[in-house]
C-alpha positions in Angstrom: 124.7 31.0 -65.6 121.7 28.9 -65.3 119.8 30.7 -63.3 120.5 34.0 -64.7 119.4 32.8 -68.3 116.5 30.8 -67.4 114.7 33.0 -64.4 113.8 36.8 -64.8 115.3 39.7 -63.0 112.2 39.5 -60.6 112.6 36.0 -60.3 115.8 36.1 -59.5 114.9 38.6 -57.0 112.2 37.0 -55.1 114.1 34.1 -54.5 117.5 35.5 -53.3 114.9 37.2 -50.7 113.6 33.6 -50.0 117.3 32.3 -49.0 117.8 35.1 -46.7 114.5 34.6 -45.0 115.6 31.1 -44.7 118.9 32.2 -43.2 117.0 34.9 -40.8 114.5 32.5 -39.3 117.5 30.0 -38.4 119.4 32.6 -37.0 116.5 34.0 -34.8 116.5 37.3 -36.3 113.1 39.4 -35.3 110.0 39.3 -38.3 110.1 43.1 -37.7 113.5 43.2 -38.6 113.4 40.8 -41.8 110.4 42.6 -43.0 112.3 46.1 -42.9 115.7 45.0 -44.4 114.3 42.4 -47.3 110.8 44.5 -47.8 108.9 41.5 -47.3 105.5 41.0 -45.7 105.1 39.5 -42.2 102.3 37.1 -44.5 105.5 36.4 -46.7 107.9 35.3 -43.5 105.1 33.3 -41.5 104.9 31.2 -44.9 108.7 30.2 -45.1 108.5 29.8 -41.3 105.8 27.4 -41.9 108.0 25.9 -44.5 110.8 25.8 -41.8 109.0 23.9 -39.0 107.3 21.7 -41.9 110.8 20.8 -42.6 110.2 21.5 -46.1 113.5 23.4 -46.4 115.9 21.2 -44.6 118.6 20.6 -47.4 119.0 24.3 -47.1 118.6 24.5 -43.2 121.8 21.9 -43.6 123.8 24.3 -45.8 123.6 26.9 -43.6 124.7 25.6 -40.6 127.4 24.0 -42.2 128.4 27.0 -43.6 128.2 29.1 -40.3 
């Protein structure tokens, strides 16, 4: 309820796309292949990546493997 008062629709959008970019990149899916289904840039992907290795994004990175 939160989020859907307080963020827009595009908002809301961009970062649902961010979670599954997350969830691609740990589970080794192609950037081709992220970039066609979530109509993302390749600049967009490489920055989460970068994110990922940074371990900026850990607390997630936890979540989803303990949700596999």
């Amino acid at each position: 309820k939160f989020l859907k008062e307080f963020f827009y629709t595009t908002e809301k959008i961009m970062l649902a796309k961010r979670l599954a970019i997350i969830f691609m990149i740990i589970e080794k899916i192609p950037d081709r292949k992220i970039e066609k289904l979530l109509l993302v840039s390749r600049s967009t992907i490489n920055r989460i990546r970068k994110k990922c290795e940074g371990r900026e994004y850990d607390y997630i990175h936890s979540l989803i493997l303990r949700n596999r």
